[in-house]
N, C-alpha and C positions, 0 to 999 in steps of 0.2 A: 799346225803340227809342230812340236818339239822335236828335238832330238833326246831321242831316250839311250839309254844306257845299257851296260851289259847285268844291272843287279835287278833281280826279279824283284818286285815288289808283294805282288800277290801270285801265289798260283793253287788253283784248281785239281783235286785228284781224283777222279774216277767217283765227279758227285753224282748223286740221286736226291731225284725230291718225288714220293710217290705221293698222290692224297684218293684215300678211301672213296670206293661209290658203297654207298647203303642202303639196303631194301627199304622201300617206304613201309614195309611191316617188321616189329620187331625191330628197325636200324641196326640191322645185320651189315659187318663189313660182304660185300660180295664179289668186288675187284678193287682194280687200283686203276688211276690214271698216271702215266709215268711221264710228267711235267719236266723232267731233266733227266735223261738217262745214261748213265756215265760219262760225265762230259770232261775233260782235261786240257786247262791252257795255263798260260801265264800271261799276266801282266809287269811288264818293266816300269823299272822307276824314267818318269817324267816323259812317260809316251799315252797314245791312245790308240786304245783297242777297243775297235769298231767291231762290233756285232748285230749283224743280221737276215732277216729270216720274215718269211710271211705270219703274218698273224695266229696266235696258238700257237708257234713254236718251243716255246718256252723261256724266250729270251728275257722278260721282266720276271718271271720266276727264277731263273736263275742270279742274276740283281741279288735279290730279295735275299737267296740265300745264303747267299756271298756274304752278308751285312748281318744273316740271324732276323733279319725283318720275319721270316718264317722259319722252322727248325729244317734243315736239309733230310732227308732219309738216312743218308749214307754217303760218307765217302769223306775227303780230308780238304782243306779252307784253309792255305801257310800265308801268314800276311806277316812284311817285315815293319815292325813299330817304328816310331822315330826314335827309338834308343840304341836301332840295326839290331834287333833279336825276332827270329821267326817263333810267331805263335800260329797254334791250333785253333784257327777259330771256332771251330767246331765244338772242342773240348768246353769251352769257359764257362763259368760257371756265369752268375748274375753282375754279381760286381765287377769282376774281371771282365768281364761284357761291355759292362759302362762306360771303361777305364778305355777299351778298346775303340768302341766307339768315338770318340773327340780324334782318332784318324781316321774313320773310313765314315763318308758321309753319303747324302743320295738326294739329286736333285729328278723331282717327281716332273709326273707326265703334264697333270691339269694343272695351269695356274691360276686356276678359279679355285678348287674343290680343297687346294693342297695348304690353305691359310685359312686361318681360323677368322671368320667372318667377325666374332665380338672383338678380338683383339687389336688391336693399334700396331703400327709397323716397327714400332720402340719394342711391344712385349713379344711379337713374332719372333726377330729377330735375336732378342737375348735369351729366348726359351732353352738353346743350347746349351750357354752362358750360366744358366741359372743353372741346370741338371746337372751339368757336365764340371764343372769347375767349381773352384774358392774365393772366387774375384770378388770385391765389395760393388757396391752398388752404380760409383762413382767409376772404379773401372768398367764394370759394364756398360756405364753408357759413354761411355770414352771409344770403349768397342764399336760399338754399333755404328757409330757415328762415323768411325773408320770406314766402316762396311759398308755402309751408303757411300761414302766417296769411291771409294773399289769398288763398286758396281754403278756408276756412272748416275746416283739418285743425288737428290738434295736434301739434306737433313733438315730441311722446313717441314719434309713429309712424312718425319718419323710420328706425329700423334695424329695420323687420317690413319682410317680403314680401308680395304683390299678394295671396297665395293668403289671406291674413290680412281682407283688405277685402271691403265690400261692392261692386257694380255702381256703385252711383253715387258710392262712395269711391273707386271706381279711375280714375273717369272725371273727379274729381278731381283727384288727382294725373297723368293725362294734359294737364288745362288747363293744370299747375302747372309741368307740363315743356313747353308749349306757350308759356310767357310768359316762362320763364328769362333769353329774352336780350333780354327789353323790346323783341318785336317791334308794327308797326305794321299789321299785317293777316293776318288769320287766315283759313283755310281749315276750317270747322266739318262736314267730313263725315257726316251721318247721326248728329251726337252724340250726340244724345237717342232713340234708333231702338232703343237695346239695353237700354234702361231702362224698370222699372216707371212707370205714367201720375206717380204722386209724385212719384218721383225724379224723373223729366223735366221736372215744375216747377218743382223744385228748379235742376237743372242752368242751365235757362232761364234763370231769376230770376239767378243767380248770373253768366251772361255778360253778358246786359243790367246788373249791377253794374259789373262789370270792364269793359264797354264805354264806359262813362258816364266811370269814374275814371281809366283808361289812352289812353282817347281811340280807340278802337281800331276796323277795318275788316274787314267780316267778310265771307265768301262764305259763305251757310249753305243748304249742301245737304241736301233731305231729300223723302221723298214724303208726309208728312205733312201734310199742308194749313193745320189748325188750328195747329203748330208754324210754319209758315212765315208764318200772317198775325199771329202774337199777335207775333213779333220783328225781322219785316222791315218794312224802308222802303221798297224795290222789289223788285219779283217778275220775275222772269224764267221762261221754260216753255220745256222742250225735249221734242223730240217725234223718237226716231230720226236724233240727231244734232245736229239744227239747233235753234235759237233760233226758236221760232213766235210767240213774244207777248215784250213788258217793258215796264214801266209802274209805276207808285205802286201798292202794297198797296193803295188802297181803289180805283183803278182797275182795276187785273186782275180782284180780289174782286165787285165790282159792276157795273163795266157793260166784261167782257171783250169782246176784238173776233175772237178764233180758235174756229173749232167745238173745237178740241180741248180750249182752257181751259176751255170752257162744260160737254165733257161729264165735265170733271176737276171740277171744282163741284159740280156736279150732286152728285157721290158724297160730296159733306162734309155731314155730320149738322148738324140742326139742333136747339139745343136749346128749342124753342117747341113743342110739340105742335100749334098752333092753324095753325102755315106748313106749308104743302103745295104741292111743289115737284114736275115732273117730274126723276127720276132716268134720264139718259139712256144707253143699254146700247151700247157700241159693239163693232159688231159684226165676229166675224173675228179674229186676232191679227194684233199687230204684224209687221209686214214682215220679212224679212231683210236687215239693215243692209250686208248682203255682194252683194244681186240690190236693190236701192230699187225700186219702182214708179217708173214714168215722171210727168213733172209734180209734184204737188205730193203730196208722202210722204203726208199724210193721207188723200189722196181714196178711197183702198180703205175706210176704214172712218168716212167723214163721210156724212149722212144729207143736206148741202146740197150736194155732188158736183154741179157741171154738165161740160159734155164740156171745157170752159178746164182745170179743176183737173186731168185725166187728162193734159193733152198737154204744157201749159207751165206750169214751177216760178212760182211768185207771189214777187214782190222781198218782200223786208222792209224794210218804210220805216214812216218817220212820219206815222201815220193821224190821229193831233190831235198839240197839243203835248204832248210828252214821253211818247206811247204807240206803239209800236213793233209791228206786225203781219206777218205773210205769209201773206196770203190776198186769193184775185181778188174775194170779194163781201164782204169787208170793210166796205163804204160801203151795204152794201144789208141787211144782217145785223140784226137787234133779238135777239140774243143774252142767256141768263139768265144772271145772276149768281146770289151766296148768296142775297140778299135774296127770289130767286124774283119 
């Protein structure tokens, strides 16, 4: 973990990302699924912001949207360039997209699926290179060549194929094509999710490097718990779209203020045999993000449900300083953290 600063780098305002369901007759829109629903954070310059949430959250779509990988719904995307000027991401047109792009990059989940099987690790990696910039031929492979040394590879292995690597060599060269154009904030999708427990300490170890010497800003998504406390600075928790908690890693971690983060805790192992913690079972599946329960999304499956949480949604505001909740009995809660 870096130490980050007081200049926001990216922040988030009251996004949405809906996508259509359509009749199989006609392809009628007939609802929406709401994949992000008004979500609002920031990210600081040279920290990491840990985000997560059980599976269908919407935590990779939101990624995505962050980046224009997909168009957001609604709502506002302020990212500060490397020149210190905040743009709309949201706004840009195509060019000014592209332009924007060589800062905010996004290292993907699968490091099978995410390189292009015909390609050599020389054309992988300057694909960015090529798109993105005016560099000759002779700087780009000057480049590249840099980048396998920054990501711990040997430039003997720039003209093999992916099918040649290991999992966490490829994942590798995905970071390698991730920093090509010396961006300033990265989207770390589920990086370490496809890797042996090793390699994934490896992979770790090696972004908190690269974060430290490139100065770098990360959104690091994952459902991994112990992943998201050993390299975040703040933690964010989404729960069926929405932002339900965000706070400092050793805030969220120990003394959370949402039943949800608590009963997401609960399920992280401890390694002391002597602590003994209740493990809390929540019960029922997750909603249908397409039908939401009325009130507050969680109250079908919170065990401190009063009749408030069933009828009217809870604001998310700031419950101390700099800890972020939505929940009506927030102020009344003694809530367990890891420490149990």
């Amino acid at each position: 973990m870096s130490q980050e600063t007081n200049k926001v780098i990216l922040e988030t305002k009251n996004l949405h990302k809906k996508f259509p369901i359509t009749s199989a007759f006609l392809k009628r829109t007939i609802g929406h699924v709401n994949a992000v629903n008004d979500v609002s954070f920031v990210v600081r310059e040279g920290e990491t912001f840990g985000l997560v949430g059980e599976s269908g959250c919407g935590k990779t779509t939101l990624g995505r949207c962050i980046l224009r990988a997909i168009e957001p719904s609604s709502g506002n995307i302020e990212f500060l360039n490397r020149k210190d000027e905040i743009v709309n991401v949201e706004t840009l047109n195509y060019k000014d997209l592209t332009k924007i792009r060589r800062d905010m990059q996004m290292i993907f989940q699968d490091p099978y699926s995410s390189l292009n099987p015909r390609w050599v690790v020389q054309n992988t990696i300057a694909e960015p290179l090529v798109s993105n910039t005016s560099m000759s031929s002779r700087q780009i492979k000057e480049r590249v060549e840099e980048l396998m040394d920054l990501v711990g590879l040997n430039k003997r292995y720039l003209e093999r194929y992916p099918h040649a690597f290991s999992g966490g060599q490829r994942q590798r060269i995905g970071i390698a094509r991730a920093l090509a154009t010396n961006p300033r904030f990265l989207v770390c999708d589920e990086a370490v999710s496809a890797l042996d427990v090793s390699v994934q300490a490896q992979v770790i170890n090696l972004l908190v490097e690269l974060q430290e010497k490139l100065k770098l800003s990360y959104l690091f998504i994952s459902h991994d718990l112990s992943v998201i406390q050993h390299i975040s600075d703040r933690v964010g928790v989404m729960y069926l779209g929405k932002m339900v908690e965000s706070s400092t890693t050793s805030n969220v971690f120990n003394t959370p203020r949402h039943p949800y983060t608590e009963a997401l805790l609960s399920a992280k192992p401890i390694a002391d045999p002597r602590v003994k913690k209740e493990q809390i079972i929540l019960e029922g599946e997750v909603p249908n993000p397409a039908n939401p329960p009325s009130g507050c999304f969680f109250h079908t499956r919170c065990r401190y449900c009063i009749d408030a949480c069933k009828e009217e949604a809870p604001e998310y505001r700031e419950v101390s300083p700099g800890h972020f909740a939505a929940c009506h009995r927030v102020d009344e809660l003694d809530l367990q953290g890891v420490a149990g």
